[in-house]
PAPA-427060 format. One line per field, with one value per residue: x, y, z of N, C-alpha, C in turn; residue number from 1. Coordinates in steps of 0.2 Angstrom, whole numbers, m for minus. Layout:
N
n_x [X, ...];
n_y [Y, ...];
n_z [Z, ...];
ca_x [X, ...];
ca_y [Y, ...];
ca_z [Z, ...];
c_x [X, ...];
c_y [Y, ...];
c_z [Z, ...];
pos [NUM, ...];
end
This chain:
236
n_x [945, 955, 974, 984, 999, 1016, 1033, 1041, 1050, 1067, 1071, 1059, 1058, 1071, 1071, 1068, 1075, 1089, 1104, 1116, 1112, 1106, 1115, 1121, 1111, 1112, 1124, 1125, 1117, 1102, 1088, 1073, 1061, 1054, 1036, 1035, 1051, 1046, 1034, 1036, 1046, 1035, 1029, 1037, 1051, 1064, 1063, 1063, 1052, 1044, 1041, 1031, 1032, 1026, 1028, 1027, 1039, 1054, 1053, 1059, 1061, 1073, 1081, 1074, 1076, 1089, 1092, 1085, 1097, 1107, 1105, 1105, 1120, 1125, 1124, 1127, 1118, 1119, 1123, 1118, 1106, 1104, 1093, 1092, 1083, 1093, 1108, 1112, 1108, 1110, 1123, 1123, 1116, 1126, 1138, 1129, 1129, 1143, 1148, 1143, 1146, 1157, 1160, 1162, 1157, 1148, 1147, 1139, 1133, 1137, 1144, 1133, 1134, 1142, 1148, 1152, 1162, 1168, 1159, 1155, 1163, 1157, 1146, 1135, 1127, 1125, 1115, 1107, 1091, 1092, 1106, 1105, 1098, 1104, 1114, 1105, 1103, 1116, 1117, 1126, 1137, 1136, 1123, 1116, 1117, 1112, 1100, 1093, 1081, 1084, 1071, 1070, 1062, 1048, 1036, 1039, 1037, 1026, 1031, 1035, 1046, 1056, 1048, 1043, 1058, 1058, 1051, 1052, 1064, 1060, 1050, 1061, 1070, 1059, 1057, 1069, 1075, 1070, 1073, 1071, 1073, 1060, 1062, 1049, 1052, 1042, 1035, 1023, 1012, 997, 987, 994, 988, 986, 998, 1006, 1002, 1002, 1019, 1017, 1020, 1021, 1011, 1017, 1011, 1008, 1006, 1014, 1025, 1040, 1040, 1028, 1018, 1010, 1000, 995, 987, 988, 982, 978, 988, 988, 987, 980, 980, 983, 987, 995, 989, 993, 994, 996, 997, 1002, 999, 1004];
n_y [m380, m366, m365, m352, m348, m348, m347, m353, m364, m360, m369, m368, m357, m358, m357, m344, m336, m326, m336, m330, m323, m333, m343, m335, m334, m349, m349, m341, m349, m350, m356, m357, m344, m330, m324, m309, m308, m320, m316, m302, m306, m313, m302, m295, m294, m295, m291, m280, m271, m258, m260, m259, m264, m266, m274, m282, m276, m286, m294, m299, m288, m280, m289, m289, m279, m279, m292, m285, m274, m283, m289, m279, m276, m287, m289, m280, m266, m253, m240, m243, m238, m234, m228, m221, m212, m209, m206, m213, m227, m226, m231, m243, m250, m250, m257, m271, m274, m274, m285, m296, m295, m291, m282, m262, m252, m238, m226, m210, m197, m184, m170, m157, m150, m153, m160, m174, m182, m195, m206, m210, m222, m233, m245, m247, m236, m229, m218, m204, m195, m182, m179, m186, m177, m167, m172, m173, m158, m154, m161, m172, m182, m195, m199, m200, m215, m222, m237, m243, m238, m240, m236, m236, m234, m228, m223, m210, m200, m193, m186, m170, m166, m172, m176, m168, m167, m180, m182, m174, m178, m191, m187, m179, m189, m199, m191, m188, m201, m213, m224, m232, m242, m243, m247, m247, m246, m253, m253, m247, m240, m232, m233, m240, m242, m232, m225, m234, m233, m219, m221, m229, m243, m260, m268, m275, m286, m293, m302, m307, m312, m315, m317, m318, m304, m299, m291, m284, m283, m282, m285, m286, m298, m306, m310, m304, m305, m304, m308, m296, m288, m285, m269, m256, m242, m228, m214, m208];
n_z [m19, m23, m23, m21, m31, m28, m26, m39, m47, m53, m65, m74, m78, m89, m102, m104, m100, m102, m107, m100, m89, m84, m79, m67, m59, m56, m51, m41, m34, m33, m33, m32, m41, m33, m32, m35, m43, m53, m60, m64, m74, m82, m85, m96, m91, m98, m111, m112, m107, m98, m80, m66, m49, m36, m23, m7, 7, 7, m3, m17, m24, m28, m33, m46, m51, m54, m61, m73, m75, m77, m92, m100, m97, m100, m114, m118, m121, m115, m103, m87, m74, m57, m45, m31, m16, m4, 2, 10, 4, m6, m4, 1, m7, m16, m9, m8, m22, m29, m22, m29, m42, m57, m63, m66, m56, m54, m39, m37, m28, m23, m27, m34, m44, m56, m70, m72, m82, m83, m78, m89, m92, m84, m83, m73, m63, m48, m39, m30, m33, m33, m37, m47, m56, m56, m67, m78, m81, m83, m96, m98, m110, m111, m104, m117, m119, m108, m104, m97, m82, m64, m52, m37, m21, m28, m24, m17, m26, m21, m11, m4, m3, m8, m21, m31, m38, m41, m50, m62, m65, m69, m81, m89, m93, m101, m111, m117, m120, m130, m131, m118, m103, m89, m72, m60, m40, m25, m11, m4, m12, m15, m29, m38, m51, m60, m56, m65, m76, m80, m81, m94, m90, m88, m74, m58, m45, m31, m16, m8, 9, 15, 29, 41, 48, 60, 73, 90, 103, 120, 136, 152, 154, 144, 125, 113, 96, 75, 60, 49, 35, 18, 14, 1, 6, 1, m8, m25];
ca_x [949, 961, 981, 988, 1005, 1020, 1038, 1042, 1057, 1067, 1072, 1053, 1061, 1075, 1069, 1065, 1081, 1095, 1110, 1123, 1111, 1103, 1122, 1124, 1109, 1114, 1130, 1120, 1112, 1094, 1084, 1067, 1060, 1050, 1031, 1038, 1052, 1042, 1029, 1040, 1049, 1030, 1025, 1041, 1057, 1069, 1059, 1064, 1045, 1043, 1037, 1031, 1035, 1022, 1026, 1030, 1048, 1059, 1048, 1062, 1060, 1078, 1081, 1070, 1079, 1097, 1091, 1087, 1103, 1111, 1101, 1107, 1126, 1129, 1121, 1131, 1114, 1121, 1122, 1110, 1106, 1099, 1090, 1088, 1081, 1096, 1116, 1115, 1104, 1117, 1129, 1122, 1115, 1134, 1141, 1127, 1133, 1150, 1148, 1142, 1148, 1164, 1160, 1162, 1150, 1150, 1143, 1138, 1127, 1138, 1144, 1128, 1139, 1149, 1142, 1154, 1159, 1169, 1153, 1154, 1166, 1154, 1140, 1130, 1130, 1123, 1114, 1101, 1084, 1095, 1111, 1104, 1092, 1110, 1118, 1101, 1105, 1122, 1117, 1130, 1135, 1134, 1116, 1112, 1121, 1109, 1095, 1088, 1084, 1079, 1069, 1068, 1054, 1044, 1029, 1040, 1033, 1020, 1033, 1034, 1053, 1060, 1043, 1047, 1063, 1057, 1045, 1055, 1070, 1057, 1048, 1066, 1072, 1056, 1058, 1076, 1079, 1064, 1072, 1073, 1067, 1059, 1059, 1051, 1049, 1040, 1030, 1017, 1010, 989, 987, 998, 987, 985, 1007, 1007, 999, 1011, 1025, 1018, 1022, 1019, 1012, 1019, 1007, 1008, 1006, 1018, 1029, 1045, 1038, 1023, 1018, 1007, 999, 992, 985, 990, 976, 973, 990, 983, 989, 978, 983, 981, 993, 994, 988, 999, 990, 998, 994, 1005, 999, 1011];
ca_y [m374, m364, m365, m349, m352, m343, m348, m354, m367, m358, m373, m368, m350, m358, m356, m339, m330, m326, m339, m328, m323, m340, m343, m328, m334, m353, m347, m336, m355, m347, m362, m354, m336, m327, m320, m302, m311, m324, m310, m299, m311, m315, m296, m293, m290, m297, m289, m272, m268, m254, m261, m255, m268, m266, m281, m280, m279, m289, m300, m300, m281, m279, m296, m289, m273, m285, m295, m280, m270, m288, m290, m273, m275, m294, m291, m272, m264, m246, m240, m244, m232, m236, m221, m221, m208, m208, m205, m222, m234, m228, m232, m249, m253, m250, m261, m276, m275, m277, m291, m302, m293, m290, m277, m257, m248, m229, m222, m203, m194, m178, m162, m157, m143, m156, m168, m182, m185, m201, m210, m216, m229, m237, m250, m248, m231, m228, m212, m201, m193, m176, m179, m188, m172, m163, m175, m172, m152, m153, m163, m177, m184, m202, m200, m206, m222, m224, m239, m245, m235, m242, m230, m236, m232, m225, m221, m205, m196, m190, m183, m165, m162, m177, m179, m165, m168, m185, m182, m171, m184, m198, m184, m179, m196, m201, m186, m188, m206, m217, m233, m235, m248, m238, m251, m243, m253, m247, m256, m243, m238, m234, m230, m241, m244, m223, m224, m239, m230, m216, m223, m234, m248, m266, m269, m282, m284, m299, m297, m314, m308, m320, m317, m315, m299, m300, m285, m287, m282, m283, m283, m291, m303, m308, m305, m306, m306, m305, m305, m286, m290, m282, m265, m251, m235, m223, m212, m205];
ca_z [m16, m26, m19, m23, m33, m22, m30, m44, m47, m58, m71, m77, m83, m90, m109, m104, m96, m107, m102, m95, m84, m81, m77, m62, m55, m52, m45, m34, m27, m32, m36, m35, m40, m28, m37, m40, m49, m59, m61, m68, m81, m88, m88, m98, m88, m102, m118, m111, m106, m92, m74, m59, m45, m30, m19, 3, 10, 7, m6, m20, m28, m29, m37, m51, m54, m55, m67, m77, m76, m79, m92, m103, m97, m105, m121, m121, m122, m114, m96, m81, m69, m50, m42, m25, m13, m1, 1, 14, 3, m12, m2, 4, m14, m20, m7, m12, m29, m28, m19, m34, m50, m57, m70, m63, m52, m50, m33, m35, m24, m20, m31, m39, m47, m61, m77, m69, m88, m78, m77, m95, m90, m82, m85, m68, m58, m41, m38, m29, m38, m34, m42, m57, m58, m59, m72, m82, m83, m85, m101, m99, m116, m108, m103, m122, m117, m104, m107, m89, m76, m59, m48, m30, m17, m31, m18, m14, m30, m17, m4, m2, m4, m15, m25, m38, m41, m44, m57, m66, m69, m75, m87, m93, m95, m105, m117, m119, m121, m133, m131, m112, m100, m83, m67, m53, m36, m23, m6, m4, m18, m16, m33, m41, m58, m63, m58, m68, m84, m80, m83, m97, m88, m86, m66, m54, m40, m28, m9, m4, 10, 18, 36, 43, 51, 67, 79, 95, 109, 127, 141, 157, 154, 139, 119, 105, 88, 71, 54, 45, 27, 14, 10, m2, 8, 0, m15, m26];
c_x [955, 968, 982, 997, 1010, 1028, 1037, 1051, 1060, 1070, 1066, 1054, 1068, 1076, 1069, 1070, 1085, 1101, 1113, 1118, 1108, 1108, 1124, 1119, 1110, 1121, 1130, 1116, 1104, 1091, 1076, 1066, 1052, 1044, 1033, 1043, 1050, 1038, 1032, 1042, 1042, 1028, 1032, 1048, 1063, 1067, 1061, 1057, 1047, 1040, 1036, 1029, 1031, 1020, 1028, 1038, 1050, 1056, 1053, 1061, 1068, 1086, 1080, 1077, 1088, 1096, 1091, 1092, 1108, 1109, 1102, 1114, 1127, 1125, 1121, 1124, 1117, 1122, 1116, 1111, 1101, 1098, 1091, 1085, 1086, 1106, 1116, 1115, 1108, 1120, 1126, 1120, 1121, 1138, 1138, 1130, 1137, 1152, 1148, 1143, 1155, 1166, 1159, 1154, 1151, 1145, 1141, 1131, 1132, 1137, 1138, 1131, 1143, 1142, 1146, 1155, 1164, 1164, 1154, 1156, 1163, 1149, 1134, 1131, 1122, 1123, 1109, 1098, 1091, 1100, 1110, 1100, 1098, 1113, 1114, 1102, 1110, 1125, 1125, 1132, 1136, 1127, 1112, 1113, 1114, 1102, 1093, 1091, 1080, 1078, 1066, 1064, 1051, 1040, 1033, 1040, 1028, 1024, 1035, 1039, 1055, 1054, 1043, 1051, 1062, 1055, 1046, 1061, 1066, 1054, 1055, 1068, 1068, 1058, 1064, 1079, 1071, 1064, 1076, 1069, 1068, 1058, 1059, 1047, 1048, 1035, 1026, 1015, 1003, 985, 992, 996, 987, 994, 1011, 1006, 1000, 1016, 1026, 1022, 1021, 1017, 1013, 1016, 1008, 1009, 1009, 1024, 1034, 1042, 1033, 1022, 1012, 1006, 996, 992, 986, 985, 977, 979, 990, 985, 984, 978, 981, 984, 988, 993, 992, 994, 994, 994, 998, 1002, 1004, 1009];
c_y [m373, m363, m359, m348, m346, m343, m353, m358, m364, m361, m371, m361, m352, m356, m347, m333, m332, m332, m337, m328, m328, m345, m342, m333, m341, m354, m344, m342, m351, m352, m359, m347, m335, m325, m313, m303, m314, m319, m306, m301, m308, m308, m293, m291, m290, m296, m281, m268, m263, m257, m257, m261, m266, m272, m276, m280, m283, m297, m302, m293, m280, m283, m294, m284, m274, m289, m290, m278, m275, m292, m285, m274, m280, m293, m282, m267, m254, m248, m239, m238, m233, m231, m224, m213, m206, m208, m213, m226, m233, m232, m242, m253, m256, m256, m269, m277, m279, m284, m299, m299, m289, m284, m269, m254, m243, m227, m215, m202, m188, m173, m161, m152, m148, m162, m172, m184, m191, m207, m213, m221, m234, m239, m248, m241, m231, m220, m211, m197, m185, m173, m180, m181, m168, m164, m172, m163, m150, m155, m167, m180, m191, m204, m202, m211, m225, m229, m243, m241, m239, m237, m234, m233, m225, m220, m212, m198, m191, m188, m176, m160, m167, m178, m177, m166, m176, m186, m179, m176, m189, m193, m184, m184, m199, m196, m186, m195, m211, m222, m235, m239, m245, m247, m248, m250, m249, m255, m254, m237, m236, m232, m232, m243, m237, m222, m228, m235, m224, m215, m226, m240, m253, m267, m273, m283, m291, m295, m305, m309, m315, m321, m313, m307, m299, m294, m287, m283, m285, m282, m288, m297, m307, m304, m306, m303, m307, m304, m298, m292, m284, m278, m258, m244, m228, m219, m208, m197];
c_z [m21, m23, m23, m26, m30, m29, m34, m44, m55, m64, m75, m81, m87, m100, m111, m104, m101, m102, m98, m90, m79, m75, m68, m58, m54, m49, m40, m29, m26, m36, m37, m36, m38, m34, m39, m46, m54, m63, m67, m75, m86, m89, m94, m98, m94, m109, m118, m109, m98, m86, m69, m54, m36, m28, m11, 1, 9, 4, m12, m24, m31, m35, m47, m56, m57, m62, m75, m81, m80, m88, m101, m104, m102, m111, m123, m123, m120, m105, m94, m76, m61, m47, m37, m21, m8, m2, 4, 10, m6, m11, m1, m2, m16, m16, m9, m18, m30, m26, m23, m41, m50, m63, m65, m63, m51, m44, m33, m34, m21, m25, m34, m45, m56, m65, m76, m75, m87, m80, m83, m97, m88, m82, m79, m64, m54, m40, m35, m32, m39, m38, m47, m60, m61, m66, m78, m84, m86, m93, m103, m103, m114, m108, m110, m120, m111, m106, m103, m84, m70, m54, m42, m25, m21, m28, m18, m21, m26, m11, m8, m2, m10, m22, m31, m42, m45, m51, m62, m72, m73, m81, m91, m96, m100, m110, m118, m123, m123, m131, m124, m108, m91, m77, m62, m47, m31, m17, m4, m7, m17, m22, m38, m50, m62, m62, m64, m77, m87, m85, m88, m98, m85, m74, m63, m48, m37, m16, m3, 2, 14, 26, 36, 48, 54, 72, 83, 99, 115, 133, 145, 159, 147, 132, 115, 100, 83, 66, 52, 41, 26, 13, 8, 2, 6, m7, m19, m29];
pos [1, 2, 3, 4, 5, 6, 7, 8, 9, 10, 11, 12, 13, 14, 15, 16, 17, 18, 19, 20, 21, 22, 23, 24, 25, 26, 27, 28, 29, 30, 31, 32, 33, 34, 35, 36, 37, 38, 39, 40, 41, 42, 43, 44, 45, 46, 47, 48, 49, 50, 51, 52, 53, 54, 55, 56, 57, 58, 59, 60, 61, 62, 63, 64, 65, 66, 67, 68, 69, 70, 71, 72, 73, 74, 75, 76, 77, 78, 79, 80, 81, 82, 83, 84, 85, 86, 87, 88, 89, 90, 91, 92, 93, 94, 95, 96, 97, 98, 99, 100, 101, 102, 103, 104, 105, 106, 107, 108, 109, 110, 111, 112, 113, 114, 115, 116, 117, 118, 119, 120, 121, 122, 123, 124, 125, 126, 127, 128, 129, 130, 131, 132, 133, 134, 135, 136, 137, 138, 139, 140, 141, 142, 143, 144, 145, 146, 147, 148, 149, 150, 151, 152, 153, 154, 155, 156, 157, 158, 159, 160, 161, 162, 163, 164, 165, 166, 167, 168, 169, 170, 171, 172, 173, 174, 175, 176, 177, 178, 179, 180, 181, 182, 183, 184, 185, 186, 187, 188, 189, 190, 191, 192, 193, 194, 195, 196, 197, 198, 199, 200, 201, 202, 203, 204, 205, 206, 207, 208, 209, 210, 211, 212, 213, 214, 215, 216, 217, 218, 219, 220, 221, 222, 223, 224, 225, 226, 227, 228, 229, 230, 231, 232, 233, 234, 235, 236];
end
């Protein structure tokens, strides 16, 4: 019987990660990396390769896209850019951050009216699909400067209000800018290898999750139960 390999101690990447950030991360007290992490490494995360990141909740997705951005900043590569879908999950991204980095973070998700030529100050900016679609109009002279982006619950290419606008910033961003590195992350994907091919970008697939998930039935006094399997249902 085959064991399926889960974490990984991360002395076994140590050849692999650039120092500083081999650095961050034993001051972060992270001893091993989670399968989206490791995954990621071996598909190329630190080669500047394209990924798309289709693990569950709270699997280590976010991790991926930090090492990234960290990744670009310590070896002065340009500015990072994290997409999200909301003003909140900006906002709560931006306060993550700051938490563990001492180098500036910009936050914009209002004016869509302004090219924020501000921004060039900064190594990491925090934004949603809508504002950056502004920035991309306003033709920002920073936005050459830019050389990872990370795009957050990908999957919403296939929604009906934000999905456009989405498709239009990765098109743009691809036609505008050769030498970037795209990370999008996403938990229900149903159609993650046709997004993957896309994007021209490496795929990270693993279905480990920190906690099991469990549904049940109720009858008679009586529960019976079963774990949820991880299954991508969303198409983009």
């Amino acid at each position: 019987m085959t064991v399926a390999i889960t974490h990984k101690l991360i002395g076994v990447y140590k050849k692999r990660i650039p120092e500083k950030i081999y650095s961050f991360l034993e001051r972060k007290k992270l001893t091993q990396l989670r399968p989206a992490q490791w995954k990621a490494i071996d598909h190329g995360l630190f080669d500047g390769k394209n990924l798309l990141v289709c693990t569950p909740t709270a699997s280590g997705k976010t991790l991926v896209a930090e090492l990234a951005i960290l990744n670009a900043i310590y070896h002065d590569r340009g500015i990072c850019v994290y997409i999200v879908p909301l003003r909140a999950l900006a906002a709560e991204k931006n306060k993550q951050f700051r938490q563990w980095h001492d180098f500036k973070i910009a936050l914009t998700s209002g004016d869509v009216d302004s090219d924020d030529a501000y921004l060039a100050d900064y190594p990491l900016i925090i934004t949603t699909s809508e504002k950056f679609d502004s920035l991309l109009r306003h033709k920002s002279p920073w936005l050459s400067r830019v050389k990872v982006v990370i795009i957050d619950e990908i999957h919403l290419l296939n929604d009906a209000e934000r999905g456009p606008t989405l498709e239009i910033v990765i098109t743009l961003l691809r036609t505008m800018l050769k030498d970037l590195q795209i990370i999008g992350l996403s938990a229900t994907i149903g159609n993650p290898k046709e997004l993957a091919k896309w994007l021209h970008a490496e795929l990270v697939e693993d279905t480990w999750r920190p906690v099991r998930l469990d549904k049940g039935v109720y009858l008679d006094g009586e529960i019976e139960s079963a774990e949820i399997p991880f299954i991508t249902n969303c198409l983009w």
